[in-house]
N, C-alpha and C positions, 0 to 999 in steps of 0.2 A: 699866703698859699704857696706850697713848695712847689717848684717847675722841673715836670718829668719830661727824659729823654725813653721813649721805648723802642728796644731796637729786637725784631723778631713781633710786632705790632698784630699781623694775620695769624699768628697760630694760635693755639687753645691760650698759654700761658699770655700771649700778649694782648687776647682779645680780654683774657679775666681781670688782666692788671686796668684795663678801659674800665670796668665794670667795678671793678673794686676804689680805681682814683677817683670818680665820679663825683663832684661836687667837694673832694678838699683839696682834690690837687688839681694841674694845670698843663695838661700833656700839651707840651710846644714842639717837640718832634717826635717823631717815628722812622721804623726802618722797616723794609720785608725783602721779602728775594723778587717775587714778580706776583703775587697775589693781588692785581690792582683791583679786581672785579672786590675782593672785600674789602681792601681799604678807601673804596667810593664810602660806603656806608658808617666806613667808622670818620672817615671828615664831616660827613654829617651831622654826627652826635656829638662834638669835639670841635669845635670851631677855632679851639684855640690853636689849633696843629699849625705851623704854618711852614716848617722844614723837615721835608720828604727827602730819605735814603732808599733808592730802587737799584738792588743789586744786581737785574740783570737789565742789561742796556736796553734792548729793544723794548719793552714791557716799559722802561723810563722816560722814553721819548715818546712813545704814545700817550701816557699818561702827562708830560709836558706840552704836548699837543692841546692837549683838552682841558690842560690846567695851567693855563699864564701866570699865574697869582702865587704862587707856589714855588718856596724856593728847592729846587731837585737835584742830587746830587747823583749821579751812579759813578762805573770805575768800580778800581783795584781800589781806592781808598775812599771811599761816600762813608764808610764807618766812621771813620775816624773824621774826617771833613765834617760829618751830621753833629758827631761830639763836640767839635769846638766850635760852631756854626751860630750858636746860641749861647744862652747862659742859661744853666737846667741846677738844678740842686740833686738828682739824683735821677743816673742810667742805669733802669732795668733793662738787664741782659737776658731775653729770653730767645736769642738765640739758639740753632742748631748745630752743635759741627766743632772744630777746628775753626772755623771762622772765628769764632766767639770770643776766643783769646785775645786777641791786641786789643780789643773795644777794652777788655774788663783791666788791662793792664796802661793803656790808654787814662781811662777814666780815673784809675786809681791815683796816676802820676801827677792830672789835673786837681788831685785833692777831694776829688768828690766821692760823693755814696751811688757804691753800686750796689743793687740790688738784685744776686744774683740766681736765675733759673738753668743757667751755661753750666751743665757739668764739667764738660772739655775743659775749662778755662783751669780749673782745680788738677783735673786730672793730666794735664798737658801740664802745666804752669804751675803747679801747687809752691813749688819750691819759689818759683822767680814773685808771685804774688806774696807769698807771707815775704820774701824780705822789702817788699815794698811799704806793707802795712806795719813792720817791726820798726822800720825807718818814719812813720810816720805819712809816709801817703793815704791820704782819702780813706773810706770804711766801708766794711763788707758784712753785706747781710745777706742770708740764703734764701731762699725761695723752696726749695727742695722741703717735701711734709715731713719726713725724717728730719732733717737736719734742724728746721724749725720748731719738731718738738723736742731733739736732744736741748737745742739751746738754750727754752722756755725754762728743763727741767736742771740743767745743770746751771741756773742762775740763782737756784736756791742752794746750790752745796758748793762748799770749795773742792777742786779734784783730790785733793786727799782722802775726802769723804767716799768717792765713788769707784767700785771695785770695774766695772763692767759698762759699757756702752753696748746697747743691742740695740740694731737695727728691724724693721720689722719688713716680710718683705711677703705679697701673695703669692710670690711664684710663678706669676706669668699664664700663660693660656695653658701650658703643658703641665701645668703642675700633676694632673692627677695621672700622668703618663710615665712607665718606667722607660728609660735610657733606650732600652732596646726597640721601644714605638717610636723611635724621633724618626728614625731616619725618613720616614716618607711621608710627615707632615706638609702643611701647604702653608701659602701665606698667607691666604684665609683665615686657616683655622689661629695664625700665628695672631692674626689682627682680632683677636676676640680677647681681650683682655676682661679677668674675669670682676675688677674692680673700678677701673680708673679711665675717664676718654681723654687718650693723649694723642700723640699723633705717632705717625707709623714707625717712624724709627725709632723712637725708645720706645714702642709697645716693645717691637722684636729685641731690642737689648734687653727689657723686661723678659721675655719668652726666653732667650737663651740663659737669665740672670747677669748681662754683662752689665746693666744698669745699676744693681746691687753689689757689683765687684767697684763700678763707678764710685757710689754713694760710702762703700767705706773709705776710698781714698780720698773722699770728700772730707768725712767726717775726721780725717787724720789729720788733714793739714786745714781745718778750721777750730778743732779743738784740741791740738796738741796730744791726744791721747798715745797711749800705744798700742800699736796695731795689734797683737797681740790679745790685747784687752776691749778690742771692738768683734763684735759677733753678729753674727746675723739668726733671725729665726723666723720660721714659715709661718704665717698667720694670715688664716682665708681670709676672713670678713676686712680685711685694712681696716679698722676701728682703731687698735692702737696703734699709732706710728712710729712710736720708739717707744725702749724703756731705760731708767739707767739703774741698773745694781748695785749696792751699797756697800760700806765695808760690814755693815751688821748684816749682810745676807738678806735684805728689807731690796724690794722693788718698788719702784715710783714710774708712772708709765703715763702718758699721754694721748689721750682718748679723745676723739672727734670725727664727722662727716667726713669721708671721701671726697671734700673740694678742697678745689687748689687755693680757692678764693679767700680761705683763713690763713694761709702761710703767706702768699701773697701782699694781704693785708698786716699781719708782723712783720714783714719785710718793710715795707712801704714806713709805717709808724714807728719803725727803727728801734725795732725792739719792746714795743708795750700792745698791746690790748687795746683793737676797738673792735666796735658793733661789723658784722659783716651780714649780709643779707644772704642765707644760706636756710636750706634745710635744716633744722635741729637733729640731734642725735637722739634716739629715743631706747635706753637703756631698758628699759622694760619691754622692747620689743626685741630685745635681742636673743635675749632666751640662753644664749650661749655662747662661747668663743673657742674657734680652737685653733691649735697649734701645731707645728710636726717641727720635728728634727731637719736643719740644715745638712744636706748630705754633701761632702766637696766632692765626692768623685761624678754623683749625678748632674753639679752643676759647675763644671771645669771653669768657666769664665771668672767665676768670683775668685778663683786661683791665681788667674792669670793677672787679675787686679794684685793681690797681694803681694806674687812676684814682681810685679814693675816697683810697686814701694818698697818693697825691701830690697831690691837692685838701683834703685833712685834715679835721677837724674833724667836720659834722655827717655828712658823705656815709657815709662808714661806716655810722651809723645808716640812712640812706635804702637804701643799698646792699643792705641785711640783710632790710630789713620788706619790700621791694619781693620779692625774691628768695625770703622766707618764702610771701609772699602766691601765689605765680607757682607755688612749687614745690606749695604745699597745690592749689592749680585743678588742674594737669598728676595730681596722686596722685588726684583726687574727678573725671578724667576731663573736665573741664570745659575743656582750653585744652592742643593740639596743645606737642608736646615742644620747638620752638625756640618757640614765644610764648613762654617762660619767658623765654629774654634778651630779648626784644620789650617786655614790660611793665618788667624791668628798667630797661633805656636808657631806656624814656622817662619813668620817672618821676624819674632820675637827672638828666636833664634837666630836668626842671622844679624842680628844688628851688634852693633860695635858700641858698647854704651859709652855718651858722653857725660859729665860729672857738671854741674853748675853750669849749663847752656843756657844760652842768650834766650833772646825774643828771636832774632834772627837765626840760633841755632835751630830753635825748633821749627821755624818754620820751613830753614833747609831739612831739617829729619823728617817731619811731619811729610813732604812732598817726595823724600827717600823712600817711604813707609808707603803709600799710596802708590808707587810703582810697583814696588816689590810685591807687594800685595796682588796688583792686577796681575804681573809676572807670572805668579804662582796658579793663579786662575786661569792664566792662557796656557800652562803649562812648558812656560820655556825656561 
């Protein structure tokens, strides 16, 4: 039985990975920020846990108070400490943030399978991760329901075969809103996503589309593709999650329920097909699917993704922290639903790009990007 590391344990994606390991795997650690009120209940079901990462302190010592038995780490580094603390065979990253990066570059270095839900980690790191795995460090499998069903579909063709990668995206709460209704949206209305229960910050990167600007530069540096020939397209019901295009003009597409609990479980079984306990998809009651046209000028963010890749190197990072920073103001009600791309652009603008940065570059840029960010929001 293979021994999982889950770090990000209390949110949707790390409660579903409980639910999905459940009888063939062996979760020996977990990680969360301070959600100890839910992680009482998951060491209940889970007896095997036995080293706890508590990222904020005081929430860690309470929880060492009451839990002797338990080995606990918090700190600037309990990530990384959690990682090598044990022996795991595979750290799902279902992390939030800029945090997310060193765990998945960490793990990789160790040699192991990450299984990864951490967009950041790609979109920060994409460059410094593929030359770790070209090198032969550890293996990576996505998490992400796009990236899971490109994968599934491009294992049956070699990429010579395939003209096109299209991602498939709902659009978020505002989709049926033109440009000129944003601006005095709520966060409310932002947290109604109209397919999928995630949690709050990438509902709103979903609402703005900065999630989909995310998931291609995902898709870029997990399948080599070129960017160019990755697309994105509107499609209400999430039913299909990708498709990939052919060079005979033929479409092959991947179709399933709205749970995370089937990509998850491909993740976990490292690329093959098992049973997952899930709703069925029931094709006869669908009646219909439809579609609309990607508009870039209505959804500036997935732009702003494709400039960082084709600028390379540090932007990514700036990309990410700017975007973190915009999207936390817009959730704590502090900066109208389009200032989010407004602080983006311009701190994108201002940054000095650097070419092949470290782990330590980016974390100095990443913390560049976060000032400059609030900067802009205080207006100085």
């Amino acid at each position: 039985m293979k021994k999982l590391c889950v770090l990000g344990v209390t949110g949707s994606i790390g409660q579903n990975v409980c639910k999905v390991s459940k009888n063939n795997f062996e979760i020996v650690s977990v990680a969360l920020n301070n959600r100890i009120d839910l992680l009482e209940n998951i060491l209940k079901d889970y007896p095997s846990i036995k080293y706890i990462a508590i990222q904020d302190n005081e929430k860690a010592n309470m929880f060492k108070k009451n839990h002797p038995n338990y080995i606990v780490f918090t700190g600037r580094n309990c990530l990384i400490d959690l990682i090598d603390a044990c022996e795991v065979d595979i750290v799902v990253n279902a992390l939030v943030g800029f945090v997310g990066l060193e765990p998945t570059v960490h793990t990789l270095k160790k040699n192991l399978i990450c299984a990864l839900a951490n967009k950041e980690s790609l979109v920060v790191g994409g460059e410094l991760i593929n030359n770790l795995l070209k090198a032969g460090y550890g293996k990576l499998y996505p998490i992400d329901s796009e990236h899971v069903a490109i994968y599934k579909l491009l294992k049956e063709h070699s990429l010579q075969e395939v003209d096109e990668i299209i991602i498939t995206a709902s659009g978020g709460s505002f989709r049926d809103l033109k440009r000129d209704q944003l601006e005095n949206v709520t966060v409310e209305q932002a947290l109604k996503h109209p397919s999928w229960k995630m949690g709050s910050k990438i509902t709103i990167d979903s609402a703005t589309m900065m999630n989909k600007g995310f998931e291609i530069m995902e898709a870029y540096y997990l399948f080599h593709f070129p960017l160019e020939k990755i697309k994105v397209l509107l499609h209400d019901e999430s039913v299909i999650h990708s498709l990939i295009k052919l060079v005979d003009h033929s479409y092959h597409a991947d179709l399933g329920p709205a749970d995370m609990c089937i990509p998850i479980s491909y993740a976990l079984y490292e690329g093959n097909y098992h049973n997952v306990d899930v709703k069925d998809l029931s094709l006869e009651d669908l009646a219909t699917l439809h579609f609309r046209k990607y508009d870039n000028k209505r959804y500036p963010c997935v732009e702003f993704a494709k400039k960082a890749l084709l600028i390379g190197g540090s932007m990514g990072c700036v990309l990410n922290a700017s975007n973190e920073v915009a999207n936390r103001l817009f959730r704590e009600n502090k900066i109208k639903f389009l200032d989010i791309e407004k602080i983006i652009m311009k701190v994108m603008s201002l940054h000095q790009v650097e070419q092949n940065p470290t782990l330590d570059d980016l974390i100095r840029i990443n913390d560049w990007a976060e000032k400059t960010a609030l900067s802009i929001y205080r207006g100085e």
